[in-house]
C-alpha positions as CSV (number, residue, x, y, z in Angstrom):
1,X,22.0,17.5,18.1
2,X,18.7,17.4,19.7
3,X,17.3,14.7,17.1
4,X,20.2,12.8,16.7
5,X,19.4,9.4,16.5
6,X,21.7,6.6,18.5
7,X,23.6,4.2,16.6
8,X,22.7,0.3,17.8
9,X,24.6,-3.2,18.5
10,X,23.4,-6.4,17.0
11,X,23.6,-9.1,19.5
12,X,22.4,-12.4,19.4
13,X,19.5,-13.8,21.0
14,X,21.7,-16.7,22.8
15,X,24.4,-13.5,24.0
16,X,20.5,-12.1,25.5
17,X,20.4,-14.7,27.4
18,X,17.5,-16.5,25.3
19,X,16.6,-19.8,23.6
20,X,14.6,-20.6,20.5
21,X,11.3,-21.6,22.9
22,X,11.6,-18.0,24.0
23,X,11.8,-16.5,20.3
24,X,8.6,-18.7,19.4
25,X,6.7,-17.3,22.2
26,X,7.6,-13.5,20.8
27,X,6.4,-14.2,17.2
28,X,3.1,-16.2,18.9
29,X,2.3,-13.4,20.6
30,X,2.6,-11.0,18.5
31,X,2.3,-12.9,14.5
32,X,1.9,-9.2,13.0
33,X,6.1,-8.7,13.5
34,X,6.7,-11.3,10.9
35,X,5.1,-8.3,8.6
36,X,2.9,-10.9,7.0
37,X,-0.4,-9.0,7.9
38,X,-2.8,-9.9,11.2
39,X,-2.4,-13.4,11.9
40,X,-4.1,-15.8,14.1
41,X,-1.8,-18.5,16.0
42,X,-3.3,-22.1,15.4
43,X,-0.8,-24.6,16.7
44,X,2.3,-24.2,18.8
45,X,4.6,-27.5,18.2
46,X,2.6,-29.0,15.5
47,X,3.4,-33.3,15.7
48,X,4.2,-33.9,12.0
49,X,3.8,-37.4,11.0
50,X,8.0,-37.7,9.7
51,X,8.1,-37.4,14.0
52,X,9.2,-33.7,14.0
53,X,6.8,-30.4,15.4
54,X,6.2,-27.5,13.2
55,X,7.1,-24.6,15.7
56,X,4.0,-22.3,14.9
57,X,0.8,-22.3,12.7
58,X,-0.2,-19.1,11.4
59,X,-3.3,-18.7,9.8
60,X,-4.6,-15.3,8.1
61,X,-8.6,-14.9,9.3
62,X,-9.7,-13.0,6.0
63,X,-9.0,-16.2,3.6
64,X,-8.0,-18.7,5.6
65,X,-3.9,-18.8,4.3
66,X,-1.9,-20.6,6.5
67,X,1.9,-19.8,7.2
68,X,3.8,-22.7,8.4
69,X,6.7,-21.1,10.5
70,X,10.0,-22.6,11.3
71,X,12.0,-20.6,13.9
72,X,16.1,-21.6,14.0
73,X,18.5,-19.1,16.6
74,X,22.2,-18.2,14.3
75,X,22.7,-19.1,11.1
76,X,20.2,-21.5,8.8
77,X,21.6,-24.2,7.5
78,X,20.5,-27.2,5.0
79,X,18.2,-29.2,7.7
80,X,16.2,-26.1,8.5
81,X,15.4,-25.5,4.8
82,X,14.5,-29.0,4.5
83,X,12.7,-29.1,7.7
84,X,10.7,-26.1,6.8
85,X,9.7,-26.9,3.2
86,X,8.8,-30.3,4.5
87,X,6.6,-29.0,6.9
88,X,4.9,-26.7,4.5
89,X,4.2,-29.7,2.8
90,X,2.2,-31.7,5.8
91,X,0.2,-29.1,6.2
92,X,-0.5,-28.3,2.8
93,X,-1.7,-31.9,2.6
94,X,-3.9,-31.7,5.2
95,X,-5.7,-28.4,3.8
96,X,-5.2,-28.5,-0.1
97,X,-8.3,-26.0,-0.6
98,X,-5.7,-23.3,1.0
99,X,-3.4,-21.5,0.2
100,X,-0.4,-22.1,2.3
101,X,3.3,-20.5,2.6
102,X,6.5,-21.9,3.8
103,X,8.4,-19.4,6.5
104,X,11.7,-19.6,7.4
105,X,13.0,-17.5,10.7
106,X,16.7,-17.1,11.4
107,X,19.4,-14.9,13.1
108,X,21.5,-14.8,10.1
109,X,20.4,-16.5,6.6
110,X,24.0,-16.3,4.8
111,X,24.9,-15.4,0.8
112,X,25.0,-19.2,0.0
113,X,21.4,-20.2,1.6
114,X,20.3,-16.8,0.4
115,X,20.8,-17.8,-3.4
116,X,19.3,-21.7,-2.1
117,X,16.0,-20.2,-0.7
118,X,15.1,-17.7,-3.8
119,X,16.0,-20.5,-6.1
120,X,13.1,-22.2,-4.4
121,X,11.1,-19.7,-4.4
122,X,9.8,-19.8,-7.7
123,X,8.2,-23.1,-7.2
124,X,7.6,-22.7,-3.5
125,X,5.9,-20.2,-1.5
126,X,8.6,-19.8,1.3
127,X,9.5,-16.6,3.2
128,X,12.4,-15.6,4.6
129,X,12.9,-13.5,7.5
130,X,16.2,-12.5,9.5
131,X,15.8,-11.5,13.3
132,X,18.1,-10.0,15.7
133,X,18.2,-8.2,18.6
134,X,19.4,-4.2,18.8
135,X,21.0,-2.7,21.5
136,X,20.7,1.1,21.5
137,X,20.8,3.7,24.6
138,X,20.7,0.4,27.1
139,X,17.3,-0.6,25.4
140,X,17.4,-4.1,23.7
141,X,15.0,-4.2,20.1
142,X,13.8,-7.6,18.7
143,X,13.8,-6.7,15.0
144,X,12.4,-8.6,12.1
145,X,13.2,-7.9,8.6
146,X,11.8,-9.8,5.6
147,X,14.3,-10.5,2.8
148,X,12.8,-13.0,0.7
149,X,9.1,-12.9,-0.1
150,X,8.8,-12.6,-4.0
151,X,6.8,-16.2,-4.9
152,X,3.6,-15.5,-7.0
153,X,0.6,-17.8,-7.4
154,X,0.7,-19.0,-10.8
155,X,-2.7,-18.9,-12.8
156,X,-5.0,-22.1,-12.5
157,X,-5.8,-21.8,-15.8
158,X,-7.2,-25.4,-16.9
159,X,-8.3,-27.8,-15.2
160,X,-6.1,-30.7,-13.1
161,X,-7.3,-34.5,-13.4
162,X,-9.7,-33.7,-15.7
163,X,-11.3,-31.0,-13.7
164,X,-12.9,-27.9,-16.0
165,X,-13.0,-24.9,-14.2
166,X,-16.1,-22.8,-15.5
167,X,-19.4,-21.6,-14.5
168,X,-20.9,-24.7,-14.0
169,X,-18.4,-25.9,-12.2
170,X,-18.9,-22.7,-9.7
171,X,-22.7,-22.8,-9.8
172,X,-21.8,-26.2,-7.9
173,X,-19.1,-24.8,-5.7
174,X,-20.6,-21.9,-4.4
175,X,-23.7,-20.0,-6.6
176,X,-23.5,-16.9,-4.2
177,X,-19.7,-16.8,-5.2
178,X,-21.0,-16.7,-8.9
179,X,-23.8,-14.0,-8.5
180,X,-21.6,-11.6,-6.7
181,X,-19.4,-11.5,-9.4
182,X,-22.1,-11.0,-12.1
183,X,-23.1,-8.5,-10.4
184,X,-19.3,-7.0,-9.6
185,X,-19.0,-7.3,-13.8
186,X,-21.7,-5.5,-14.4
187,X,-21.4,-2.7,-11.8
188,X,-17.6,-2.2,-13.5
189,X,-18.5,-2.4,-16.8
190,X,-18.4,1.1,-17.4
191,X,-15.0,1.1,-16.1
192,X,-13.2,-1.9,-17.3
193,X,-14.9,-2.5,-21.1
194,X,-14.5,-5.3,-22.4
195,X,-13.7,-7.4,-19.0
196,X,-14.8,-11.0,-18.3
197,X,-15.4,-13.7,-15.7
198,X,-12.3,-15.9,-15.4
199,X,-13.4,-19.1,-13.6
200,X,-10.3,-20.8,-12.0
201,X,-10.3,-23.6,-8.9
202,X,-10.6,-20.9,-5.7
203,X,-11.3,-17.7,-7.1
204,X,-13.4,-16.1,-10.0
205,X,-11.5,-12.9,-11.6
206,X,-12.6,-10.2,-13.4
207,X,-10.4,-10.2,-16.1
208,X,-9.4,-7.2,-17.8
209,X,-6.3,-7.6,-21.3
210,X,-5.4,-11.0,-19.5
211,X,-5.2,-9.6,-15.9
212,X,-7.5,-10.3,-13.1
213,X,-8.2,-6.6,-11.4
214,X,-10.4,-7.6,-8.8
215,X,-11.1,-11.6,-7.6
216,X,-13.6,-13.4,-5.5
217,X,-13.1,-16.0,-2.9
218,X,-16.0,-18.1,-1.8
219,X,-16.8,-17.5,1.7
220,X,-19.7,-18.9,4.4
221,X,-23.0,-17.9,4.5
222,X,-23.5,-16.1,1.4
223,X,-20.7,-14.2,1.3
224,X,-17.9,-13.5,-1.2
225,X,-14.1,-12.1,0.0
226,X,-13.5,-9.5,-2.8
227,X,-9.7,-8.7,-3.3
228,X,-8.5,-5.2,-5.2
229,X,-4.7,-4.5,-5.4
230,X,-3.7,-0.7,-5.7
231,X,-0.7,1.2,-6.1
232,X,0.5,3.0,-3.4
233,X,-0.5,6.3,-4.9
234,X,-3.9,5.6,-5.4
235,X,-4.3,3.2,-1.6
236,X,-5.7,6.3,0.1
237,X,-7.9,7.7,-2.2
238,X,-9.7,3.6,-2.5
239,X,-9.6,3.8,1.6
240,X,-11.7,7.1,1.6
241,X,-14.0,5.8,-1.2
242,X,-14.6,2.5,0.9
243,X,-15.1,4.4,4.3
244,X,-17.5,7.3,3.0
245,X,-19.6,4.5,1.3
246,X,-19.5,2.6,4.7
247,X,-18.1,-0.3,3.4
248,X,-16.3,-2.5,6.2
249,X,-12.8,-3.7,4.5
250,X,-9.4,-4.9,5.7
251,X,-5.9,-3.8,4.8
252,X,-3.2,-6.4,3.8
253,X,-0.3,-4.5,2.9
254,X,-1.6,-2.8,-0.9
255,X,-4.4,-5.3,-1.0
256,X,-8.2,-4.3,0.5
257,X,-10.6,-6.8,0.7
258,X,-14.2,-6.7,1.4
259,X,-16.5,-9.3,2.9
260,X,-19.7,-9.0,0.4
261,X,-22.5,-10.9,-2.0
262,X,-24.7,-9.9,-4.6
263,X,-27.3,-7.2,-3.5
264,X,-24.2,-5.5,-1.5
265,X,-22.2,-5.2,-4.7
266,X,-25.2,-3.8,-6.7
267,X,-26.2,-0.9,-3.7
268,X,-22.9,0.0,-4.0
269,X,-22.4,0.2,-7.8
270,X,-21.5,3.5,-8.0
271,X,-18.6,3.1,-5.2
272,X,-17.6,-0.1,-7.1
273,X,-17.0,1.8,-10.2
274,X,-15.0,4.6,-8.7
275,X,-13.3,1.5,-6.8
276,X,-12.5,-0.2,-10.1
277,X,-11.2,3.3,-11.7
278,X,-8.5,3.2,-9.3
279,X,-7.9,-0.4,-9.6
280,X,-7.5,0.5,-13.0
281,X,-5.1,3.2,-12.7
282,X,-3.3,1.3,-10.5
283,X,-2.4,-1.6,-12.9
284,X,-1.2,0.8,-15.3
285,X,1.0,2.6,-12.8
């Protein structure tokens, strides 16, 4: 059969003739095969103040997430959940006003650990991602497969220590943040109804029946990062809208975001609204 596809043999990266130093330099070179989107490589080896080094650093340019990677050849075991989780935590430390997400990297993650890590992950944001090496035709594959990635930021709702989040509160913070999403309200309107501002500590939603359809992250110079989710159906058609309109964006898997302010957001009402239709349709998908 001409397109008969060859059947592969997992081997392990030790049988390759590899270490774990090697396996770091693979996923620092190229971040984007953790399938976490186009990262940036901050620190190789990180010192952590416990006395251990956080293997790689991973930060995503469009809002300033970090990914904390911890990289373990065969099977994971208790220590290198602990290690990793810890880790997360440093770093988190250093950089509360991000968002940050523990990842785990190992040859095999068994049943047992499995059921560990998801258990964890509804309180923390940790990854986890199985690697191994393919053998097929004499050709040898590194292959990356994400099997746990299911943590969701819970709202911020109220306020913490005190702190109320509202539109004083973001008139102080960033007042360019504030405008561009007065003037992202009132461009959807016609759209989304009845939506409001939702105020929270690093984002201000537009908030349609108790979901935020589209947020804004305060950003440098006058800008705003503007998020919209989309279903997969209606991804292309938000792509063409954005393009035709010549409106710069980037893709992170169904997410496109949009590096804008105020008078950008009101030239482009009309594209906003047909933008906001298809966020629409999307959460009702």
């Amino acid at each position: 059969m001409t397109d008969a596809i060859p059947i592969g043999k997992s081997q392990s990266i030790r049988e390759c003739g590899h270490d774990e130093l090697w396996l770091q330099d693979q996923i620092a070179d190229n971040p984007s095969c953790l399938q976490l989107g186009e990262l940036e490589v901050i620190f190789r080896e990180r010192q952590q103040a416990s006395g251990g080094r956080l293997d790689i650093l991973l930060k995503d340019p469009e809002d300033d997430s970090m990914y904390e990677v911890e990289v373990m050849l065969g099977e994971t075991d208790e220590t290198h959940i602990i290690r990793t989780i810890e880790y997360w935590d440093n770093e988190k430390r250093k950089w509360p006003q991000r968002q940050h997400f523990a990842v785990l990297v190992a040859e095999t993650i068994t049943r047992r650990f499995f059921n560990v890590i998801q258990l964890l992950s509804h309180a923390i944001p940790i990854i986890a991602i199985q690697v191994n090496v393919v053998e097929a035709d004499g050709k040898k594959i590194l292959h990356f497969s994400k099997i746990l990635d299911t943590y969701e930021e819970p709202e911020d709702e109220g306020g913490s220590g005190g702190q109320e989040y509202n539109e004083d509160f973001w008139k102080e913070k960033s007042s360019w943040t504030l405008d561009a999403a007065k003037s992202l309200l009132e461009a959807t309107r016609s759209t989304f109804g009845n939506a409001t501002l939702n105020f929270v500590k690093y984002y201000i939603g537009i908030r349609v029946n108790g979901h935020n359809y589209m947020s804004l992250r305060k950003r440098s110079g006058g800008r705003s990062l503007l998020s919209c989710w989309f279903a997969e159906l209606y991804l292309p058609d938000a792509i063409a809208l954005l393009e035709e309109a010549g409106i710069a964006y980037t893709k992170k898997n169904q997410i496109l975001r949009i590096s804008t302010d105020k008078a950008a957001i009101a030239s482009k009402a009309d594209t906003m609204a047909k933008i906001a239709e298809l966020v629409k349709k999307s959460w009702k998908e």
